[in-house]
C-alpha positions as CSV (number, residue, x, y, z in Angstrom):
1,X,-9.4,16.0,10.9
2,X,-6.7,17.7,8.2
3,X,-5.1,14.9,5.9
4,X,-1.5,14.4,7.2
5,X,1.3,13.2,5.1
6,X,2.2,9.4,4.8
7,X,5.8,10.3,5.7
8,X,5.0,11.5,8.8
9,X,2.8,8.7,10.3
10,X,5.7,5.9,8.2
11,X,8.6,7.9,10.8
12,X,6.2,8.0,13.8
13,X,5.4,4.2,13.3
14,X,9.0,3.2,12.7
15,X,9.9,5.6,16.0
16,X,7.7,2.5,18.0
17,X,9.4,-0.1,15.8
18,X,5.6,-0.9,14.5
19,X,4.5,0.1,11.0
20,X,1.4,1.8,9.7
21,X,-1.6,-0.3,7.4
22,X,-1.8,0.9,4.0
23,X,-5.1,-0.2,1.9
24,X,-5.3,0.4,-1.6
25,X,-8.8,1.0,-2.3
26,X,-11.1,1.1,-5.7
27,X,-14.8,2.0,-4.3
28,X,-16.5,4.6,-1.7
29,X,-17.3,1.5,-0.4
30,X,-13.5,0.2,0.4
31,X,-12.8,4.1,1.5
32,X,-15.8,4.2,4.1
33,X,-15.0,0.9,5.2
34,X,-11.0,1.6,6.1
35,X,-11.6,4.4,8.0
36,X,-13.9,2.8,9.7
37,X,-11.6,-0.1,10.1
38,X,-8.8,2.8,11.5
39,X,-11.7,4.3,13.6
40,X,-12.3,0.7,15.4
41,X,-8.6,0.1,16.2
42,X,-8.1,3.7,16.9
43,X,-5.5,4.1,14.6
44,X,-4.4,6.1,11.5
45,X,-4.1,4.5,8.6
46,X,-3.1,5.2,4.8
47,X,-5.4,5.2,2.2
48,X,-3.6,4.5,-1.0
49,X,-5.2,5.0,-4.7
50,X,-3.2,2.9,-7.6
51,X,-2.5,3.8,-11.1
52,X,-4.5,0.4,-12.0
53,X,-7.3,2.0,-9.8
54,X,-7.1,5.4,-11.8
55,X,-7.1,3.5,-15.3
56,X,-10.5,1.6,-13.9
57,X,-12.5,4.9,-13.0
58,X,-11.9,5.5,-16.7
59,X,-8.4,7.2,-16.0
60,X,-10.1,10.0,-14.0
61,X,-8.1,10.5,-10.4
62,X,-10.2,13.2,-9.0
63,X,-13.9,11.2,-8.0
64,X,-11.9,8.6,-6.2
65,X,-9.6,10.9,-4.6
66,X,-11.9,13.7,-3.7
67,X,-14.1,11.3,-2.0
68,X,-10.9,10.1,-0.1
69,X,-10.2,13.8,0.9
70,X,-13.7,13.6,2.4
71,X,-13.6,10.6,4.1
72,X,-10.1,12.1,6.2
73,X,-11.4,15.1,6.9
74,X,-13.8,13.4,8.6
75,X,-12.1,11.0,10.4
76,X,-11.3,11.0,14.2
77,X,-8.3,9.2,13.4
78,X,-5.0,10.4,11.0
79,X,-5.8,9.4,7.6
80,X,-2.9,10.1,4.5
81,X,-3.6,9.5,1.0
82,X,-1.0,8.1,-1.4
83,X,-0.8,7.4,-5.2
84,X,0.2,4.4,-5.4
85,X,2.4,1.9,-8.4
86,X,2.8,5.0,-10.8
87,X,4.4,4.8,-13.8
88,X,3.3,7.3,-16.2
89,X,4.5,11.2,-15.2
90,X,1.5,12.3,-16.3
91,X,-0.7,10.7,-13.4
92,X,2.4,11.6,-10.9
93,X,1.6,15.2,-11.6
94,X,-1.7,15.1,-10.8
95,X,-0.8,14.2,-7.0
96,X,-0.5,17.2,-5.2
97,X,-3.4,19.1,-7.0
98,X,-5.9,15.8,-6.2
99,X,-4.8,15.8,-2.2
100,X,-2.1,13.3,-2.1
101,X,1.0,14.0,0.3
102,X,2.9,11.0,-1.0
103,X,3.5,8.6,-4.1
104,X,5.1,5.5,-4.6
105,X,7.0,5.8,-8.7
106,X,7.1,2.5,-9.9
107,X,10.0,1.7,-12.2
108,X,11.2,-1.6,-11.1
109,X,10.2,-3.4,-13.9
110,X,13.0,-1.6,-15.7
111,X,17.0,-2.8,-15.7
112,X,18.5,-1.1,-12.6
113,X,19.7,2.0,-14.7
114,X,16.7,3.0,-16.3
115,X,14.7,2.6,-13.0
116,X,17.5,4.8,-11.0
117,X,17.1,7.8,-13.6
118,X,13.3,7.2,-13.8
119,X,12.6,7.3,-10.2
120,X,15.2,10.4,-9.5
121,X,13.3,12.6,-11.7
122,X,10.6,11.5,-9.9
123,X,12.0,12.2,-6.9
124,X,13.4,15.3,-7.6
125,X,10.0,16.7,-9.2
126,X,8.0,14.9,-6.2
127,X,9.8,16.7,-3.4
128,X,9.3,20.5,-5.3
129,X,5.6,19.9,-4.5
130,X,6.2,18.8,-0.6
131,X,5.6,15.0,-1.6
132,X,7.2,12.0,0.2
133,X,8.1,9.4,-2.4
134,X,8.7,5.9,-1.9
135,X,10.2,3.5,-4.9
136,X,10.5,0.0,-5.3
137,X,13.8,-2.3,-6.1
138,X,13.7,-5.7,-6.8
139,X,10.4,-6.3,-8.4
140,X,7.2,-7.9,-6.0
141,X,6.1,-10.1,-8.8
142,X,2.3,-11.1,-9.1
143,X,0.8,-7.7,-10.4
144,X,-1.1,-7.2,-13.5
145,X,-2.2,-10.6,-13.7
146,X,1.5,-11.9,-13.8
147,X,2.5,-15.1,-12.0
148,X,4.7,-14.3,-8.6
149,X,8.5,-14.0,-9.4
150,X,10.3,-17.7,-9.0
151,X,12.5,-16.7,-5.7
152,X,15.9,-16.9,-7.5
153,X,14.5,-15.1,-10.3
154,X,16.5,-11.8,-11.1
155,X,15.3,-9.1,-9.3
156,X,13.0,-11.4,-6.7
157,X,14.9,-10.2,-3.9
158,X,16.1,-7.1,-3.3
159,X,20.0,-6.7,-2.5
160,X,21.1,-4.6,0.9
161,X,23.9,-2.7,-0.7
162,X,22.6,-2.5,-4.0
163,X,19.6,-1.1,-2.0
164,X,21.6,1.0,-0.2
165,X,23.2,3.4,-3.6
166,X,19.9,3.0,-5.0
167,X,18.6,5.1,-2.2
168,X,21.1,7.7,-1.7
169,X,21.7,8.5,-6.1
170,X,17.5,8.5,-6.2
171,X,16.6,10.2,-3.1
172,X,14.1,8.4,-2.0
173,X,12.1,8.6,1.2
174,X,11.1,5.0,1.5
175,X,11.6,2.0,-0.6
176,X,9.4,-1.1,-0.9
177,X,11.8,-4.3,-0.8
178,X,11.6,-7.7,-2.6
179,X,11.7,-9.9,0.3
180,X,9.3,-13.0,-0.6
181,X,5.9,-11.3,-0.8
182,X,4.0,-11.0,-4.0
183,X,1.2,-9.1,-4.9
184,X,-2.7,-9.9,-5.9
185,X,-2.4,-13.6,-3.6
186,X,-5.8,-15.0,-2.7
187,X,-4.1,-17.8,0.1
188,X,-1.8,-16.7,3.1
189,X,1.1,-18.8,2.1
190,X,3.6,-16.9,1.4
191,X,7.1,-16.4,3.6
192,X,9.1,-13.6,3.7
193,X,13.1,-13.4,4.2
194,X,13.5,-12.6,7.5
195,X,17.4,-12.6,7.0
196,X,17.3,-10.4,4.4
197,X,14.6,-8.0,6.3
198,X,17.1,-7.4,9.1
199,X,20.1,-7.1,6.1
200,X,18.3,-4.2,4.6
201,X,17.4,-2.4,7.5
202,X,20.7,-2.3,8.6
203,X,21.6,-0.9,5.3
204,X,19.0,1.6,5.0
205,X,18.5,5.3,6.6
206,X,14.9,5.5,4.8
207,X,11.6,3.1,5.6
208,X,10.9,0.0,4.4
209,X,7.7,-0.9,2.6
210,X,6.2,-4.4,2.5
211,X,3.9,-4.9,-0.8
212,X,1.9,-8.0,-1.7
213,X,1.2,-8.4,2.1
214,X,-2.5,-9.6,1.9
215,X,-0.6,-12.9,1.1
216,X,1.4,-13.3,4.5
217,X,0.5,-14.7,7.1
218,X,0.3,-13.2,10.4
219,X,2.9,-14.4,12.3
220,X,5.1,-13.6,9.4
221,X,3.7,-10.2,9.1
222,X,4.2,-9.4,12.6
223,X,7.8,-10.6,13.1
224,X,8.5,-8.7,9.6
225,X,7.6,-5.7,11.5
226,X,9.3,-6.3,14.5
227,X,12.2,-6.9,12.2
228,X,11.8,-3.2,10.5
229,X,9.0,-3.0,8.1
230,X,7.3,0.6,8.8
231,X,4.9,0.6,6.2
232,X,2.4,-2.6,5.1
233,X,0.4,-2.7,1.7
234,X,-2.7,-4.1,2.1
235,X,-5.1,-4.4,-1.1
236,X,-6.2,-8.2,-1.7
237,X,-7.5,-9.0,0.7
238,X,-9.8,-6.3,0.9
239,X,-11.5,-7.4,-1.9
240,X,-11.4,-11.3,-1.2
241,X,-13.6,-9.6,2.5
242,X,-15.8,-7.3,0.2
243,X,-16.3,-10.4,-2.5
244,X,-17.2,-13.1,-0.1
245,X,-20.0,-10.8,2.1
246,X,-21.8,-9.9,-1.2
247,X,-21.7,-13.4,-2.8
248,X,-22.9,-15.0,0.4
249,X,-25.6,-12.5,1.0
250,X,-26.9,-12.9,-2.8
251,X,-27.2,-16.7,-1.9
252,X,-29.0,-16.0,0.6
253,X,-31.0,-13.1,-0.7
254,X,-31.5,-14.2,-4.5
255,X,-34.2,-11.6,-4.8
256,X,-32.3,-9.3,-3.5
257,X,-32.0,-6.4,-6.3
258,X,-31.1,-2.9,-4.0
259,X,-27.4,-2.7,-4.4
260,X,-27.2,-0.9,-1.2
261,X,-28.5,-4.1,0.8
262,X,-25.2,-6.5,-0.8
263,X,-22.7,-3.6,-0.5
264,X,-23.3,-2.7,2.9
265,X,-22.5,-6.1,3.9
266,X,-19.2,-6.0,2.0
267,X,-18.2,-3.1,3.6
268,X,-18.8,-4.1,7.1
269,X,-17.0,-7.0,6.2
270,X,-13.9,-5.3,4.9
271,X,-13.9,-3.0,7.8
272,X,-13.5,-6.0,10.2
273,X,-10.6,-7.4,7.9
274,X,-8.7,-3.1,8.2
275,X,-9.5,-3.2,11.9
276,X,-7.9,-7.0,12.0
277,X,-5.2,-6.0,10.1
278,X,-3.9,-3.5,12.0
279,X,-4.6,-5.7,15.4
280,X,-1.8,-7.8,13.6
281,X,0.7,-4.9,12.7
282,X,0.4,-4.0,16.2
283,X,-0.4,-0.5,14.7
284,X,-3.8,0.6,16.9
């Protein structure tokens, strides 16, 4: 079927106080295995392309999105595609052209000034070209290889009313909050602000987004969507699914040379962990 924007299926999962799964993928192998994931659970889902993504395909957007754009098409669930952690303006104009209906601009590692000014220009030029934007304040530590954020670290949480001017000067459409998550964690341990969860949703007139969330564990992921999360990035463990198939199968199969024969298993095995997922957002 048609792509359809990430805005629209964010409002209709917030409408059912549940929130739509987000992957971030890096292969055809992590594309055909989400929508297949979305297939199983019956459910649309967000596939989400990252700057960091872009700069590993040699800082060419279009193979990885184009084979995206074929993958929805031919879906029999709603698939979006979104451009995801972008800082450079360059990339951010390549989004409509490549078949994205959404962005998230990422200036929170700048003072709150600079990020406000930098993500209304964004804003402003996203919205000319029919795209939903979603921005981040407070920073979800753990990306680029950086440690997570120390909790009462500046900028580790995300403050309602700060939250709330930061929305209506930048014009946002969503905003991903600091709320305990961090991104890139390989062990489920991480608990989120509940509190503060409800605090900005009572704050806010646009979604919230939950980052880092391959690091939170179920129960904490589901009662953070009861609790007004609408949208849920899911990247790590993706690759923790994919990684462990193919190392175990090459253990198994050490004269196993056909790439095909390793990668298929990964794939099946991060489909399970999409269709899983979204079991746990109550999103199928």
């Amino acid at each position: 079927m048609p792509l359809i924007g990430s805005g629209a299926l964010v409002a209709e999962a917030a409408a059912k106080q549940g929130a739509v799964a987000a992957f971030n993928i890096i292969t055809l192998e992590h594309i055909e295995a989400v929508v297949e994931g979305a297939e199983r659970a019956k459910s649309p889902v967000i596939l989400q392309v990252s700057e960091n993504a872009v700069a590993f395909r040699g800082g060419r957007l279009l193979p990885l999105a184009r084979a995206a754009v074929a993958a929805a098409e031919a879906a029999s669930v709603p698939v979006a595609l979104h451009l995801d952690h972008v800082k450079r303006d360059e990339l951010l104009r390549q989004a409509a052209d490549a078949g994205f209906g959404s962005v998230m601009y990422d200036a929170a590692h700048l003072p709150y000034e600079e990020n406000l000014a930098a993500t209304r220009a964004a804003a402003d030029w996203a919205h000319t070209q029919g795209l939903w934007i979603e921005a981040e304040l407070g920073e979800v530590g753990g990306k680029d290889g950086k440690a997570p954020l120390d909790p009462h670290a500046p900028g580790a949480r995300t403050e309602p009313q700060e939250a709330r001017a930061f929305v209506a000067e930048s014009g946002v459409d969503a905003l991903a909050v600091a709320v305990g998550s961090s991104h890139a964690m390989t062990s489920r341990t991480a608990a989120l602000d509940h509190e503060l969860i409800a605090r900005l949703r009572a704050a806010l007139t646009v979604p919230l987004v939950l980052h880092g969330s391959s690091g939170v564990p179920d129960d904490e992921l589901t009662r953070a969507v009861t609790g007004g999360i609408a949208k849920v990035n899911i990247g790590t463990a993706l690759n923790i699914a994919l990684t462990g198939a193919v190392r175990a199968h090459l253990a198994a199969h050490e004269s196993v040379v056909d790439p095909r024969k390793y990668l298929a298993v990964g794939r099946t095995a991060m489909a399970e962990t999409v269709a899983r997922m979204i079991g746990v957002l109550g999103a199928g």
